[in-house]
Z-matrix of the N, CA and C atoms (Angstrom, degrees):
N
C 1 1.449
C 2 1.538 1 108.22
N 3 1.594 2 114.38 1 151.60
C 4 1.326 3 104.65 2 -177.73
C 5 1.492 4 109.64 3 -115.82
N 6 1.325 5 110.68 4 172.37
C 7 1.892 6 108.73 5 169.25
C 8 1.454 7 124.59 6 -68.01
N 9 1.242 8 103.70 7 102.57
C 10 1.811 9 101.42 8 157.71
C 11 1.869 10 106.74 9 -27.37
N 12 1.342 11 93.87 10 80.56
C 13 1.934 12 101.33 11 168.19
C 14 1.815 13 132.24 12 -51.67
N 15 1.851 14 97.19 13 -16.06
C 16 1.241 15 114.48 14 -170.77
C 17 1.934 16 98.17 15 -85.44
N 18 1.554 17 94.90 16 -46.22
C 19 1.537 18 85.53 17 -167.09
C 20 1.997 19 111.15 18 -100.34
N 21 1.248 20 106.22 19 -17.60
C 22 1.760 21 130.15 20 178.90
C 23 1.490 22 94.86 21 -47.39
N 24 1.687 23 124.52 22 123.67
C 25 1.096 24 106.69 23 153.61
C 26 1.468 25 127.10 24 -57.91
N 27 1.491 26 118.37 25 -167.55
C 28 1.483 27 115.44 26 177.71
C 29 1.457 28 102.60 27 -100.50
N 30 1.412 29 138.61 28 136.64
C 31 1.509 30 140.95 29 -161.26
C 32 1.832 31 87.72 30 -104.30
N 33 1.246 32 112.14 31 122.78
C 34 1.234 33 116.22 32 162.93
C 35 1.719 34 130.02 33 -31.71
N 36 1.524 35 111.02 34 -20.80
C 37 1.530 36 121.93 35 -162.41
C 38 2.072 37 80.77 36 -93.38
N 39 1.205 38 114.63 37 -36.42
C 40 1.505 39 121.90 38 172.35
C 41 1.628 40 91.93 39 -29.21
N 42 1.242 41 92.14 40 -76.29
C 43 1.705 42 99.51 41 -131.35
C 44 1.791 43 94.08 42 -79.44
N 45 1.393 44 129.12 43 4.72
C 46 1.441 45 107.75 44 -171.35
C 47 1.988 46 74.07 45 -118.67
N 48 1.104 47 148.31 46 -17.63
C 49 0.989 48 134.66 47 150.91
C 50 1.275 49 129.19 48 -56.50
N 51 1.223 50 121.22 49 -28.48
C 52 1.897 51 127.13 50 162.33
C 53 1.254 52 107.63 51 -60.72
N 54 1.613 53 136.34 52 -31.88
C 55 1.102 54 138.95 53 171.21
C 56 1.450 55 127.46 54 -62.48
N 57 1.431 56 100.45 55 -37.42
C 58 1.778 57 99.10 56 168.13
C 59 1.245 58 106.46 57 -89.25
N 60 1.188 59 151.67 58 -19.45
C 61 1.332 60 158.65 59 169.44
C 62 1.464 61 108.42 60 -70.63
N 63 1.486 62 128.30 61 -15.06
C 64 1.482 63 136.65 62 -162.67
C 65 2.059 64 82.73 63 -113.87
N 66 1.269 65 120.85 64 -39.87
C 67 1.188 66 115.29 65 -156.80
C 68 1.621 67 91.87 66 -105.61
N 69 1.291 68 146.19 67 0.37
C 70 1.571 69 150.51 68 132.92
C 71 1.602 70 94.79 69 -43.20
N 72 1.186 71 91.62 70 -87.44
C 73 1.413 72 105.76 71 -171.31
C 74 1.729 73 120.13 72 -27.25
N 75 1.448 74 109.35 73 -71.68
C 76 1.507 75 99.78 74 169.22
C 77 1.144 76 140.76 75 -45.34
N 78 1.387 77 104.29 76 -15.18
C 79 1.896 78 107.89 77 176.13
C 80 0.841 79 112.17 78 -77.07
N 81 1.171 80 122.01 79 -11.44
C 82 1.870 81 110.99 80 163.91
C 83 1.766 82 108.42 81 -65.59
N 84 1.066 83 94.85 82 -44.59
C 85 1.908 84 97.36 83 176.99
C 86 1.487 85 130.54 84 -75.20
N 87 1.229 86 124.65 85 -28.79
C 88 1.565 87 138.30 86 138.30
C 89 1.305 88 107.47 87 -34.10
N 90 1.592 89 102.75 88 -66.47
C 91 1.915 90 89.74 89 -179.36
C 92 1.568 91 115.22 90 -68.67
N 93 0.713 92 128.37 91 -30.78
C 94 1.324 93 131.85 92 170.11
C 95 1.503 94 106.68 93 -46.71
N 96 1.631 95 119.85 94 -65.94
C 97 1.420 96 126.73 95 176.16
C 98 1.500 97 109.22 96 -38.33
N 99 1.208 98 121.76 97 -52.54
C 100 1.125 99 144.76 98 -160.43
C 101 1.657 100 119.83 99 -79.33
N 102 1.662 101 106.99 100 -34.00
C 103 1.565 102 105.96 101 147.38
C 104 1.187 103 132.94 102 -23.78
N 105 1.449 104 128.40 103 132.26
C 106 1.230 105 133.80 104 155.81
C 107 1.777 106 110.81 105 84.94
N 108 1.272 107 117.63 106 4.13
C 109 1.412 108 130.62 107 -178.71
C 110 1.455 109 129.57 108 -94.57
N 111 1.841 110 90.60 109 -18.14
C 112 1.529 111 91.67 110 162.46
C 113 2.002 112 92.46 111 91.30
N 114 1.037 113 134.82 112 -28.72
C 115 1.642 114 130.05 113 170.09
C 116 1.615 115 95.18 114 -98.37
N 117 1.758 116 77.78 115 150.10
C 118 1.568 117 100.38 116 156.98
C 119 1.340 118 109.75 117 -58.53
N 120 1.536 119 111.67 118 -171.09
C 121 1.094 120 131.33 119 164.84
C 122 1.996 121 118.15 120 -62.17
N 123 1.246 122 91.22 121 -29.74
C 124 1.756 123 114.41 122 -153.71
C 125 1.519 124 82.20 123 -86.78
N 126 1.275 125 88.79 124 -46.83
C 127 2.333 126 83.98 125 -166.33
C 128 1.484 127 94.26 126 -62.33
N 129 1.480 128 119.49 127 -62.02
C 130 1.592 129 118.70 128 -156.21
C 131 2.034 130 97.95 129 -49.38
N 132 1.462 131 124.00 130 -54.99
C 133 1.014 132 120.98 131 177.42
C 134 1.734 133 109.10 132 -50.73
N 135 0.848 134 129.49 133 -36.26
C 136 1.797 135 125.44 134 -177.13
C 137 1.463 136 105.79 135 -62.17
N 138 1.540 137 117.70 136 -81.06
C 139 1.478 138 112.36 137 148.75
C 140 1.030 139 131.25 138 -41.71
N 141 1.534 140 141.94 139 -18.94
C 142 1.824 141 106.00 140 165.08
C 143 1.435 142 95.41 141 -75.97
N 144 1.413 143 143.20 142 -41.39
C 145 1.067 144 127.57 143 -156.76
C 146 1.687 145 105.00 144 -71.65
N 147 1.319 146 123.09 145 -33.15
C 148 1.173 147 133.35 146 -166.48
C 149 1.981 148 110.39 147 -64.94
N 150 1.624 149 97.08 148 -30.87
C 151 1.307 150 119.51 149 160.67
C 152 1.510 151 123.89 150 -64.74
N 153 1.366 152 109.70 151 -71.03
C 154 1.350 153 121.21 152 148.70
C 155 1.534 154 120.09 153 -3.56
N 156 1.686 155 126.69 154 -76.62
C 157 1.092 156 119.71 155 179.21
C 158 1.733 157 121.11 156 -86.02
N 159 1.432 158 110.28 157 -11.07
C 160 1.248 159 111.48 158 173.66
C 161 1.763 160 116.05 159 -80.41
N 162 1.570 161 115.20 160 -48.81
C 163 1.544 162 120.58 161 -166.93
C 164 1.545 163 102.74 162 -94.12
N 165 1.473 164 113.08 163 -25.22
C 166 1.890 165 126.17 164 -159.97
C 167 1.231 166 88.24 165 -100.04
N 168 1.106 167 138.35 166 -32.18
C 169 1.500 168 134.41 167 -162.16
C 170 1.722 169 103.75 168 47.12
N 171 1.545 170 105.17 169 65.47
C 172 1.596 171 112.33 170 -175.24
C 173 1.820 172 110.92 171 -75.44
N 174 1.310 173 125.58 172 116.36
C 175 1.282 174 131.13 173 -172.26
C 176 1.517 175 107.18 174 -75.71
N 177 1.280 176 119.89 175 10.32
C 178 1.425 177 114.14 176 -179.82
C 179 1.425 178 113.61 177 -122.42
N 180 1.451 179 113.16 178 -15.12
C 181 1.783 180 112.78 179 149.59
C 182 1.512 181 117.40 180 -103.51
N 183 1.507 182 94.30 181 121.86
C 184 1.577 183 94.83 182 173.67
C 185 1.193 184 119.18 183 -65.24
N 186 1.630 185 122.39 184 137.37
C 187 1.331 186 145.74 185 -178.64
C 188 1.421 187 101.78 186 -142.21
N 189 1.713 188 107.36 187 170.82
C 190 1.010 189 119.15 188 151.15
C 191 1.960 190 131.02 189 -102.02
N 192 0.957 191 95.66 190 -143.09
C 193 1.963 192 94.80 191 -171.82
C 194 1.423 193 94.24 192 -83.59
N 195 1.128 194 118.20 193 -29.34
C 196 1.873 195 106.79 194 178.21
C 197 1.689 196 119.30 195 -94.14
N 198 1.633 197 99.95 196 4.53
C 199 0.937 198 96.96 197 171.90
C 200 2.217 199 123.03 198 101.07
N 201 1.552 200 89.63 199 -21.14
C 202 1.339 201 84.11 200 170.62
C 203 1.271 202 126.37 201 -98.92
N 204 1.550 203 107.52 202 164.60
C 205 1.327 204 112.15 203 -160.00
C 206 1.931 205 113.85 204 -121.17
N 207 0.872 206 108.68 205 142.04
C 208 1.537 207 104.50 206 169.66
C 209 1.106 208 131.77 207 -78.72
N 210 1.489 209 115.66 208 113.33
C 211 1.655 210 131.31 209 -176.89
C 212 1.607 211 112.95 210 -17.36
N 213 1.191 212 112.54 211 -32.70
C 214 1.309 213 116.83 212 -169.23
C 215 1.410 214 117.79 213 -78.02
N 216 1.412 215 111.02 214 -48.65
C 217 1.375 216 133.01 215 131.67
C 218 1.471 217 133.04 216 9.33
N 219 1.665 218 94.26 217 -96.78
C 220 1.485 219 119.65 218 161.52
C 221 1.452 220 128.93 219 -39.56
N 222 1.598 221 111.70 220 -32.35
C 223 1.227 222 130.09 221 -157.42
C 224 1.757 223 104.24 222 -92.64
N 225 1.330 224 102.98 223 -19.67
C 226 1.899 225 127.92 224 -167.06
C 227 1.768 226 89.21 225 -105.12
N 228 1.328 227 133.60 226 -17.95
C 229 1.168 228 149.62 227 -155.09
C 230 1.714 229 95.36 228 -93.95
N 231 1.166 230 111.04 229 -83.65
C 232 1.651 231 136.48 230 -160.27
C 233 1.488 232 92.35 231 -25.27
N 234 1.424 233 87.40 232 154.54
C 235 1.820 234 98.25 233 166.36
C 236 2.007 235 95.95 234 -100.43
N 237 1.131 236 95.09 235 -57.66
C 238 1.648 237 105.15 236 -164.97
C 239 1.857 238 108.11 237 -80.42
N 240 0.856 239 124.90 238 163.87
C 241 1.453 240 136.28 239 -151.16
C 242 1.177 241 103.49 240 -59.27
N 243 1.799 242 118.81 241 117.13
C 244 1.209 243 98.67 242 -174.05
C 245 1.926 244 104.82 243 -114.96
N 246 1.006 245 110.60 244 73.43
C 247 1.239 246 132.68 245 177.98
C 248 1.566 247 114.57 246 -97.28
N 249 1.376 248 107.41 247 125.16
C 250 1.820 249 79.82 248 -169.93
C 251 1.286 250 130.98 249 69.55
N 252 1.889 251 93.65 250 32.70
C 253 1.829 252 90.67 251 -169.07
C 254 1.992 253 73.90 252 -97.91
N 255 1.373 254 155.18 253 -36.71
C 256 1.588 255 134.99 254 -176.41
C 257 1.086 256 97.49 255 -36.26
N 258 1.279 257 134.10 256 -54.71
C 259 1.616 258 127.11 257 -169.04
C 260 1.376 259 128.05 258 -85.61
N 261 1.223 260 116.66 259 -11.50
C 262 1.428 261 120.74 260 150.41
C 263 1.294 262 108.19 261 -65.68
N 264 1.412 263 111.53 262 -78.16
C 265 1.779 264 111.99 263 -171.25
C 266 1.615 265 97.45 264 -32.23
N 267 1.579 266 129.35 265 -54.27
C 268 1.460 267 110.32 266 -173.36
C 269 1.385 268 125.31 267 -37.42
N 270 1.357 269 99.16 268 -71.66
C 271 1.284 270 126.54 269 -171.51
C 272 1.791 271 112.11 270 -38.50
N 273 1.578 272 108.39 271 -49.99
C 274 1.293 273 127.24 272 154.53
C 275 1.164 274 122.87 273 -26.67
N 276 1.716 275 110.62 274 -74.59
C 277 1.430 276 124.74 275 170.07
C 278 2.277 277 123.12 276 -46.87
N 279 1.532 278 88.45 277 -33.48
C 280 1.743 279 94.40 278 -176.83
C 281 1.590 280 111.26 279 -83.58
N 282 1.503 281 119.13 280 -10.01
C 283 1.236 282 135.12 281 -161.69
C 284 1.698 283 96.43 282 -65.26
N 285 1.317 284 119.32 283 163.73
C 286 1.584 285 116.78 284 -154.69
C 287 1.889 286 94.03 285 -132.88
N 288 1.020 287 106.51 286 117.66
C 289 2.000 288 113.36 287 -68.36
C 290 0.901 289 148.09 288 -52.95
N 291 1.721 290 101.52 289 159.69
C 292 1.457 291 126.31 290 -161.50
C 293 1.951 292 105.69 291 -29.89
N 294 1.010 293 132.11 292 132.74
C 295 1.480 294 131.75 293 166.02
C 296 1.186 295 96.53 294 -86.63
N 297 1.034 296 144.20 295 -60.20
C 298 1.602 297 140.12 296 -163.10
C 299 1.813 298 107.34 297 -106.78
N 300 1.159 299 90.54 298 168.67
C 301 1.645 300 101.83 299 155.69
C 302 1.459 301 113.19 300 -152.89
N 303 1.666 302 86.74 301 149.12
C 304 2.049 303 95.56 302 -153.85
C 305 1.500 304 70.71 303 -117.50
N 306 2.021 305 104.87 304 139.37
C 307 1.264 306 117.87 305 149.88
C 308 1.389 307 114.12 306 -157.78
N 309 1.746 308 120.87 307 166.67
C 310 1.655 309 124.88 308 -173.84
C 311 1.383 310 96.08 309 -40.95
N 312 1.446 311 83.91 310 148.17
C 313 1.884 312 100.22 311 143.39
C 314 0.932 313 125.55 312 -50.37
N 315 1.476 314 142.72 313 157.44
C 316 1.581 315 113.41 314 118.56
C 317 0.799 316 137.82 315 -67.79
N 318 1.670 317 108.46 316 151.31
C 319 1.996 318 108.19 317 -166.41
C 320 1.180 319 93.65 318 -82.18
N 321 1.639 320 147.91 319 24.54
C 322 1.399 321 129.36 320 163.55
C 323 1.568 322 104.19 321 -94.27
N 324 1.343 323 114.49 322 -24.65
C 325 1.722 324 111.09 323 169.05
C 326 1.338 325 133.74 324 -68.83
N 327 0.953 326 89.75 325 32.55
C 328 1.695 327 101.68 326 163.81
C 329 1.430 328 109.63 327 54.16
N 330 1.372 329 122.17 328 -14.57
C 331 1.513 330 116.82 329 167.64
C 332 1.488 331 127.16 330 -63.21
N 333 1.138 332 114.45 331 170.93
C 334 1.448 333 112.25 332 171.00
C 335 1.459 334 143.37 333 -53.89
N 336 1.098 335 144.60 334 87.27
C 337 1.562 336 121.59 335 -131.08
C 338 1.363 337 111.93 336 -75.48
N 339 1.466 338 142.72 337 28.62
C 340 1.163 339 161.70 338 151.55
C 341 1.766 340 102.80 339 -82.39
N 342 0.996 341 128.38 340 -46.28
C 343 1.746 342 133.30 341 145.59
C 344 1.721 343 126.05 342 19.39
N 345 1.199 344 100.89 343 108.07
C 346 1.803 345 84.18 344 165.45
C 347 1.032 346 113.80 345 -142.06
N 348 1.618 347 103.37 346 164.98
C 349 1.526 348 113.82 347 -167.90
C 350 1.643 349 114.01 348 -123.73
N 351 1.050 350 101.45 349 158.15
C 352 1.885 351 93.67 350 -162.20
C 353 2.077 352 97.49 351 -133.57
N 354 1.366 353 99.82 352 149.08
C 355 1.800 354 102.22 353 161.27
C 356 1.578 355 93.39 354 -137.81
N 357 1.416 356 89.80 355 -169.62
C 358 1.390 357 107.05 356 -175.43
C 359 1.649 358 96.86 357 -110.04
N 360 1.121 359 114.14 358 154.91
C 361 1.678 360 115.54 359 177.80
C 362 1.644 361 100.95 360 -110.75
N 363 1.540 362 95.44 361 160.22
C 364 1.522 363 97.35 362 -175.27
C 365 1.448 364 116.07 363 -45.86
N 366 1.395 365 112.83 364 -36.24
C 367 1.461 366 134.69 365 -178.31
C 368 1.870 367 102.70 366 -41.73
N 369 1.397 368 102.27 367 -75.36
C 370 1.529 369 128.52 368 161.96
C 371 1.677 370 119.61 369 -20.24
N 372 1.354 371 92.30 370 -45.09
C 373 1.565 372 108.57 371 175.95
C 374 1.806 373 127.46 372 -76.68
N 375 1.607 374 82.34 373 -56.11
C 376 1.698 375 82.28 374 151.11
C 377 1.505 376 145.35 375 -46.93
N 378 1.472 377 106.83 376 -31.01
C 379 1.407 378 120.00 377 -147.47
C 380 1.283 379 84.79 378 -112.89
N 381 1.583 380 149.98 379 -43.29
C 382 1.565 381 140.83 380 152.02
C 383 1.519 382 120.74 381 -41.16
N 384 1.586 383 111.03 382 -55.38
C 385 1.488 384 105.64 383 -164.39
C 386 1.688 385 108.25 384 -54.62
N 387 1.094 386 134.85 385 -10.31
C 388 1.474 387 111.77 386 152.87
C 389 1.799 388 127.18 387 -54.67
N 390 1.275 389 87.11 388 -41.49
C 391 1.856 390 103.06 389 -170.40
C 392 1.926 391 76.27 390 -69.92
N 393 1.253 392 130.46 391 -81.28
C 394 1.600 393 111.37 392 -154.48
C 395 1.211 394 111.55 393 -57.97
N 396 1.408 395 134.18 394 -7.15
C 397 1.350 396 137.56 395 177.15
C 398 1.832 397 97.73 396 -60.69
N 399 1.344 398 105.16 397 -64.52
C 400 1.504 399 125.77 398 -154.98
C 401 1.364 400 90.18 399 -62.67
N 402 1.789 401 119.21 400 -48.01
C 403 1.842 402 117.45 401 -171.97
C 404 1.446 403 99.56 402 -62.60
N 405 1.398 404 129.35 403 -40.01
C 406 1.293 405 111.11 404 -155.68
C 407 2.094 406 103.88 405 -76.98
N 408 1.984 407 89.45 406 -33.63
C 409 1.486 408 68.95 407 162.31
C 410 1.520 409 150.73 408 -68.25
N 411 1.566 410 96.58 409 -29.98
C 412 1.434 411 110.69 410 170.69
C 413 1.432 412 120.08 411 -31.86
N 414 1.670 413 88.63 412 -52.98
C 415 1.645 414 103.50 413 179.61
C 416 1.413 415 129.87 414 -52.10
N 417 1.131 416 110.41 415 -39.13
C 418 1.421 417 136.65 416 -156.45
C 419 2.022 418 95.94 417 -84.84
N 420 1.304 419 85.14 418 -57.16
C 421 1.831 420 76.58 419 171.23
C 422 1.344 421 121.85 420 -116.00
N 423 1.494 422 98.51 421 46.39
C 424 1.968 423 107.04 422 149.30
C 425 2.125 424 100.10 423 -120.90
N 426 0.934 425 97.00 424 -0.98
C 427 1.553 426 109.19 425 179.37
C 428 2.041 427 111.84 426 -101.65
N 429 1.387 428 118.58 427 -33.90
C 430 1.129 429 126.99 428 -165.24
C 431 1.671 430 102.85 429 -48.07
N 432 1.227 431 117.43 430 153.49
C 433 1.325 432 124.83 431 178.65
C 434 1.550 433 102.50 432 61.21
N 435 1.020 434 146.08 433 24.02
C 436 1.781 435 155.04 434 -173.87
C 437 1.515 436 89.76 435 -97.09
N 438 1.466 437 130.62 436 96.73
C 439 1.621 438 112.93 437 159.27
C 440 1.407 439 113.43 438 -26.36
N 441 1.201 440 123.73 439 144.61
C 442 1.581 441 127.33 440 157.14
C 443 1.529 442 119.12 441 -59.96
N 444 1.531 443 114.37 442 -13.90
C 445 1.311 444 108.60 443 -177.77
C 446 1.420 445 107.45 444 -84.72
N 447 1.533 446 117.64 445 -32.63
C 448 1.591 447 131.33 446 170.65
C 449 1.879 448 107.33 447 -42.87
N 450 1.464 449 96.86 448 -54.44
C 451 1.723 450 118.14 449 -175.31
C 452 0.923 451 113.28 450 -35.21
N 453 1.608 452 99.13 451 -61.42
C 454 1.920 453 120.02 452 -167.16
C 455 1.558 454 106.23 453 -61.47
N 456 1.302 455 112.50 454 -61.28
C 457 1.730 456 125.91 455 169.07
C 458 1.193 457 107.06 456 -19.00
N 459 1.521 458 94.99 457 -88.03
C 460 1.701 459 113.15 458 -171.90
C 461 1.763 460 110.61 459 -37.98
N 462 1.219 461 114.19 460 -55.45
C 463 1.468 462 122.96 461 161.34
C 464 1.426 463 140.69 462 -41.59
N 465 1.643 464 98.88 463 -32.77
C 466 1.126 465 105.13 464 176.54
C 467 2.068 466 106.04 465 -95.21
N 468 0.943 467 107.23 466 -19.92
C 469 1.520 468 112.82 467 -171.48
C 470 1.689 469 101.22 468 -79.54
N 471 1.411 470 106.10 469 -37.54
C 472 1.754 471 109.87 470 177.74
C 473 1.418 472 105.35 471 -88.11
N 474 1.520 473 142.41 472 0.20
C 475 1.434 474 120.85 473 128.55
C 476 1.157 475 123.99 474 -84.42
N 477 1.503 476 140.23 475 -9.41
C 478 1.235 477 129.79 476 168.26
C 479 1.568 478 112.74 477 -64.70
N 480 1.635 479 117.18 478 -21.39
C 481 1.033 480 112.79 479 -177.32
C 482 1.556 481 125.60 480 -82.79
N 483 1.376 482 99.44 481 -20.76
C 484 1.236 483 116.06 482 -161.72
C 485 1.954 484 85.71 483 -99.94
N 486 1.117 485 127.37 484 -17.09
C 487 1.381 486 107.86 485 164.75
C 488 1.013 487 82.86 486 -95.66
N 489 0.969 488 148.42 487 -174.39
C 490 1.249 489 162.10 488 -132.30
C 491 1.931 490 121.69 489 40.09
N 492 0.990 491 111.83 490 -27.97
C 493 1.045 492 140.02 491 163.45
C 494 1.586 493 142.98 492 -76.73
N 495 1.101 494 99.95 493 -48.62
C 496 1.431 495 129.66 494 149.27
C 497 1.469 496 117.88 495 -66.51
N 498 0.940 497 111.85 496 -46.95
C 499 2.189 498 107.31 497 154.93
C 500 0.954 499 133.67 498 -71.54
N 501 1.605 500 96.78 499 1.68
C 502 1.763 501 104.43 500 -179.25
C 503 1.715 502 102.07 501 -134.10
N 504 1.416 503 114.81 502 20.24
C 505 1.637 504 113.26 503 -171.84
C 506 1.422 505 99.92 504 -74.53
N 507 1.897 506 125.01 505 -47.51
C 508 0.932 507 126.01 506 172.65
C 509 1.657 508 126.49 507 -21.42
N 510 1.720 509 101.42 508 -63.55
C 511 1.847 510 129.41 509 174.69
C 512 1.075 511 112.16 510 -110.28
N 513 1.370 512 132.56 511 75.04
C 514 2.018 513 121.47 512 -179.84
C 515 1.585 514 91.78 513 -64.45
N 516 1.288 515 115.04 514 -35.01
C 517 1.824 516 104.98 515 -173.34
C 518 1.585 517 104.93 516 -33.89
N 519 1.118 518 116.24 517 -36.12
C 520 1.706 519 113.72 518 -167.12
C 521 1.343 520 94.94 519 -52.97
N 522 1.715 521 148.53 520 -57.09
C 523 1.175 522 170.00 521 91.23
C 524 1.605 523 77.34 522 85.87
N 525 1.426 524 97.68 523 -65.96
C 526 1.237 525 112.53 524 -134.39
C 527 1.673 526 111.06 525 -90.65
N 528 1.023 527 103.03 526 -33.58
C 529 1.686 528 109.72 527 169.81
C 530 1.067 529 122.62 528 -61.49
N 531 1.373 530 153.93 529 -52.26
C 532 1.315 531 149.32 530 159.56
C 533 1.817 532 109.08 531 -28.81
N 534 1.296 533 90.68 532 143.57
C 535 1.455 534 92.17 533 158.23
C 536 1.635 535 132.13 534 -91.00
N 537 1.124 536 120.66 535 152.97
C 538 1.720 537 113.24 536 -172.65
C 539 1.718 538 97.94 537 -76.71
């Protein structure tokens, strides 16, 4: 038998399960975006984000004023597997031309001074904005006809989650102690 959906509240395991089922689902359309560009999936995600905080000035990956970001960073950043992102960023960086550029930290950032930090080069920028062209369209018409009040919601509930999360990446055990 199933739940009366009209009157059933929504069970919390609902709504963070629509999320992996929402983020299954989109990888069919990422790759799609991502067709014909010559990157994986993994590269196009490194560079948009690498774009993101350099041209978007994105407030949710840390960068600095020029825009680069620390590997460590980036790696806490990625949507898609970021395993093997040193050898992407290389490969990136040797590309003719360079898409990125990898350089030290500063030893005032408290990082490790073995540390590196990466941007995207104008080059880098060029050679993505097709792929964010195609994502932003994707977006735009798997969203069309979506009230804006639905938008805002949905938006605001998938950063509450993701803070929420992020204050607890340190200890997920906490996750786990409460009762449902």
């Amino acid at each position: 038998m199933t739940k009366d959906k009209r009157t059933a509240p929504v069970e919390p395991t609902d709504v963070v399960g629509s999320i992996f089922t929402a983020r299954r689902d989109l990888t069919h359309g990422v790759r799609a975006a991502v067709a014909g560009s010559g990157f994986s999936v993994e590269e196009a995600d490194l560079l948009v984000s690498l774009h993101g905080a350099r041209a978007l000035d994105w407030d949710d990956l840390k960068h600095d004023k020029d825009g680069f970001v620390a590997f460590n960073h980036l790696e806490k950043f990625l949507v898609h597997n970021p395993s093997l992102l040193s050898r992407r960023i290389t490969k990136l960086a040797r590309a003719k031309p360079p898409l990125v550029q990898v350089e030290n930290v500063d030893p005032a950032s408290g990082l490790h001074f073995n540390a590196k930090r990466v941007r995207i080069t104008d080059a880098g920028m060029k050679q993505i904005e097709p792929v964010w062209k195609r994502y932003r369209q994707m977006s735009a018409t798997l969203l069309k006809d979506i009230p804006q009040s639905h938008l805002k919601a949905h938006q605001s509930v998938n950063q509450q989650i993701c803070k929420r999360i992020r204050e607890r990446r340190d200890d997920l055990s906490e996750l786990f102690s409460a009762s449902p």
